[in-house]
Structures are given as structure tokens and as C-alpha cells.
N, C-alpha and C positions, 0 to 999 in steps of 0.2 A: 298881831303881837301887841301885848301892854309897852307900856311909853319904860318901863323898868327893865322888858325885855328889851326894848329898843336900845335903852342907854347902855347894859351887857354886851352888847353886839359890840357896839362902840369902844366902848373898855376892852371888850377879846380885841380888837384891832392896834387901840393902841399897845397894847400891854405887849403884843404880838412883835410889833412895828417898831415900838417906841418914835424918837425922835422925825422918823418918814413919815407920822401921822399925828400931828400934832391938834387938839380937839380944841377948836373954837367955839364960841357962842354958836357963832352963821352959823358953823360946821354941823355941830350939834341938834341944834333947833331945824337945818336945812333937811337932813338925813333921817332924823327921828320923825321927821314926818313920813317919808318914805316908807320908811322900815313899820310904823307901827298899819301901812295895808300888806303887809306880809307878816307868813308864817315864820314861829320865832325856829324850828326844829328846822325847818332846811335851810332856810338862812344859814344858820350856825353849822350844816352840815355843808353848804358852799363856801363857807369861811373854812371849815377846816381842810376842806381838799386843795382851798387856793392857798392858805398856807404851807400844805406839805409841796407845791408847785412853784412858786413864784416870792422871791424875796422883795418884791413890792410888794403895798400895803393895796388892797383892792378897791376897784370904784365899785361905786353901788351895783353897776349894771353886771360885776362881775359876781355878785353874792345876791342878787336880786332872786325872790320865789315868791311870784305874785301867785294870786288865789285863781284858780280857774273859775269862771262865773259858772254857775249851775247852769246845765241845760235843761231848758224845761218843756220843749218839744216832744223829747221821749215822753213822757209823763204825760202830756196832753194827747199825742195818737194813742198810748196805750189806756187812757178815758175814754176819747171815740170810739176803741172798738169793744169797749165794754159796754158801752151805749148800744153801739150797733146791733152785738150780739142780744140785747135784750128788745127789740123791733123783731116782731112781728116777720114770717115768712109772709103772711098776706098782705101785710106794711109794703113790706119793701117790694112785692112785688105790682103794687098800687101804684108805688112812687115810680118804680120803674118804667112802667108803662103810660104814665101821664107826662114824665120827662119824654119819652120817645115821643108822645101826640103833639108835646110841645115843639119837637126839635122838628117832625115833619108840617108843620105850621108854619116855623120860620123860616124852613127852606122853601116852600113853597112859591 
């Protein structure tokens, strides 16, 4: 979220709150850091269900919607087996059989 969405956030809170959330410098400066590694649409969508919920004013960890990190594992086995599938049947059946001469080697 932008540092403008962040300070909105802020504003829906007090305005929400009034007086039970009174916006300091720290306060501000503390939270707008927070807020702006989050999305500004669910944030504001856990601000509005904590509001229809609770006549407190919310801590962060109650309106908190961090970003899920990409996973990028899917993406890398489904390269390998695009790789794979473009190897050769007589490839792999090279590699197969020098892995086995290999593995009765070191058993030996």
C-alpha cells in the first residue's frame, strides 16, 4: 500500500474511534510503516468487519493482511519437467544405466 493509502487507514480509524485513538507522530510514523508492506483493499476490508464487531479501536495485528510471498518452487519443478520431457528416450536411458553401474560400484 502507498504511504497515502496507509495514512486513510489511519484516518478510517480515527474518524471511526475518535477520541480511543488519538494519532501521534510515533503512532503514525510507527504504523505507516507497517501498513504500507500490506495490501491497502484488505486491510480496509479487516477494518471494516472489526468495526461492525468491536467498539475498540483495532491493533494492527487485528487489521494486519500481509502479502503472501510468491512461491516459486511450483514454477521451478514445472521447468524441470519441461526440461525433462525434451531429453531424449536414449538420454535417459544412458543416464539410467550409468547411475545403476555407478550405485553397484559403491556398493561393492
Amino acid at each position: 500500500m502507498t504511504y497515502q493509502e496507509a495514512v486513510e487507514v489511519l484516518k478510517t480509524i480515527e474518524e471511526v474511534y475518535g477520541d480511543q485513538f488519538p494519532l501521534t507522530k510515533r503512532k503514525v510514523a510507527l504504523m505507516i510503516a507497517q501498513l504500507e508492506k500490506m495490501d491497502y483493499e484488505p486491510v480496509m476490508n479487516r477494518l471494516s468487519e472489526h468495526v461492525t464487531e468491536s467498539p475498540f479501536p483495532p491493533k494492527l495485528a487485528d487489521i494486519a493482511v500481509y502479502k503472501v510471498p510468491e512461491n516459486k518452487t511450483l514454477e521451478k519443478m514445472k521447468q524441470w519437467k519441461k526440461e525433462a520431457d525434451e531429453v531424449s528416450d536414449e538420454t535417459k536411458q544412458m543416464f539410467k544405466e550409468k547411475v545403476n553401474e555407478l550405485l553397484r560400484k559403491v556398493s561393492q
